[in-house]
N, C-alpha and C positions, 0 to 999 in steps of 0.2 A: 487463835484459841482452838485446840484440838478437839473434834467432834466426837461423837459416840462410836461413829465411824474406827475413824483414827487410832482412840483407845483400844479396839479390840484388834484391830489389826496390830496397832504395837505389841497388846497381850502374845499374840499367837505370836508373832515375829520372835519375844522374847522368850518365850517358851521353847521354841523349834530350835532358837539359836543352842539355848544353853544344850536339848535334849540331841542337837546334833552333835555336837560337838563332845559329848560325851561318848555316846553310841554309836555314832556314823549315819551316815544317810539310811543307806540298805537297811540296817537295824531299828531305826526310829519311825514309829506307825505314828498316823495319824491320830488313834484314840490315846495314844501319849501328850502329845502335842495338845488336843482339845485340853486334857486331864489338866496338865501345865500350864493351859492358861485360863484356866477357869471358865471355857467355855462347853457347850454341848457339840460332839464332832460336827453335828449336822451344821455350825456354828460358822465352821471352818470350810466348808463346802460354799459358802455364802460371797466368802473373799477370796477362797484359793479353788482353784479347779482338778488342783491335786500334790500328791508329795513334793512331786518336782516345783511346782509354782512357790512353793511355801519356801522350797528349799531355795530358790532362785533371788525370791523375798529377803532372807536372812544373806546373804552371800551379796546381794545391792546392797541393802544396810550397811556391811563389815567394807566393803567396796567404799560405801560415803567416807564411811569413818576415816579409813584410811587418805583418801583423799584431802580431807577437810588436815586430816595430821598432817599430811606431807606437804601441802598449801601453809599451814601456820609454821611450819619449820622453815622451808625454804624462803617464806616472806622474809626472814631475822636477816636476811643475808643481801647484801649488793651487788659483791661480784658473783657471776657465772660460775667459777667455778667452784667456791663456797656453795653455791646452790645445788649444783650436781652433787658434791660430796655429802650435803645435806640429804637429798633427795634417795641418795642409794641409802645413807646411812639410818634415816628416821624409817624407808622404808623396809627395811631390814628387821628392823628392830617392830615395826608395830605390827608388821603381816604375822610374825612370830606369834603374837598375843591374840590375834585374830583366826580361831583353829579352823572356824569353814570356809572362810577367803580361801585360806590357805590348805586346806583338805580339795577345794574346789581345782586351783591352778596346780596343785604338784603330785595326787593321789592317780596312781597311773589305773586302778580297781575303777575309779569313777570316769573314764575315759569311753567309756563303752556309753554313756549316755548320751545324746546326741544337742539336750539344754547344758551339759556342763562344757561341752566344744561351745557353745555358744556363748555362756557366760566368760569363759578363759579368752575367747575370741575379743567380746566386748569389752574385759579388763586391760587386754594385752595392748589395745588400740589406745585404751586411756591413756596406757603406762607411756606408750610411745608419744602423743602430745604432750603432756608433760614434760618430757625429756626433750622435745622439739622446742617446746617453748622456751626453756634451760636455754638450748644453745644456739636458736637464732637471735637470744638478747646476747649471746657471746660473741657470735658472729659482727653483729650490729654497734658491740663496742671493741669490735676489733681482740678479743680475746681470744677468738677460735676462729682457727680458718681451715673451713671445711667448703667441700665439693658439692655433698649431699646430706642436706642435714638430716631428714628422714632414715637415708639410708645408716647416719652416723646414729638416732636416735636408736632404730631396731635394732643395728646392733650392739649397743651399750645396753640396752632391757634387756636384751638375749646372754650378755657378758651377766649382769646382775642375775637372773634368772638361774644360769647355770650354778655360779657360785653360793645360790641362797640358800641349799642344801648342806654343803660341807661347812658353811660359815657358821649354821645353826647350833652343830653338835656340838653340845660341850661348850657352849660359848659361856659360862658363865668362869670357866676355866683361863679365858683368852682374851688377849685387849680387840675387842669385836671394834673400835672406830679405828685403833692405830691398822689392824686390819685393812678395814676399807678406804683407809686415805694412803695403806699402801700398795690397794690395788688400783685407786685413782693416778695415782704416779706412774702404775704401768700403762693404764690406757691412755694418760695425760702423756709420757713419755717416753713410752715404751719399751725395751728390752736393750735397745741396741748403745754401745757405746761411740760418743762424737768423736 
């Protein structure tokens, strides 16, 4: 059961979410953020000790969500590589819908703060267990035979990573899965002919 507590911090979370993602960080004051959620600012000094904490707030939130998606998608699936394709694929698609995650890790303007290297640090390490976990059940049913799987996870996030940009544009334009199961067939199989 969610306390009093709780509820107002949801309030402000949900408020920051929406007024950041509108505005942007830099542009979004705190006495917006109270206004949106129906508190008094001094309200918000109480839970947050300032822009960035609030902002760091909403951006863990969009972080779970994503999580909890990418976790019930990948669950559908048995094989390993089902999984991976799942995992680039659902992630793809939900970071899109989620604009402060995603303002957070690709906004090269918000790079100069030194909690969003943090935040990007902290996501990037999730992304990579994830994808660890992916392929040491590959490894262990004999589907993937890798050297290093860590080594293999960072760089398959850093493959995804690059590509989340160009993938984005236009995608409503573009078969966005046939896409990504046919960039899994390059990293699955790579370029070269047998």
């Amino acid at each position: 059961m969610a306390t009093k507590q709780d509820e107002n911090i949801t309030a402000i979370i949900n408020s920051a979410r929406k007024l950041f993602s509108i505005y942007g960080f830099k542009k979004t004051t705190m006495d917006e953020i109270a206004q949106g959620a129906g508190k008094a600012k001094s309200s918000l000094y109480y839970y947050f000790s300032s822009k960035e904490d609030v902002f760091t707030a909403v951006v863990d939130h969009e972080s779970k969500i994503l999580s909890e998606t990418i976790s019930k998608a990948i669950k559908k699936h048995d094989s390993s590589v089902q999984k991976l394709q799942e995992y680039v694929y659902t992630r793809m698609r939900a970071i899109s819908t989620m604009t402060n995650i995603s303002k957070a890790l690709r906004d090269d303007i918000l790079s100069n703060y030194e909690f969003i290297e943090n935040i990007r640090k902290k996501y990037y390490e999730r992304e990579i267990d994830t994808v660890s976990q992916i392929l040491q059940r590959g490894v262990e049913r004999e589907k993937f035979e890798l050297k290093d799987i860590t080594f293999t996870a960072r760089a398959l996030v850093t493959i995804i990573r690059g590509i989340e940009i160009p993938l984005s544009i236009d995608n409503k334009k573009r078969n966005f899965k046939k896409e990504i199961n046919d960039l899994m067939q390059i990293v699955f199989y790579g370029i070269v002919s047998r």
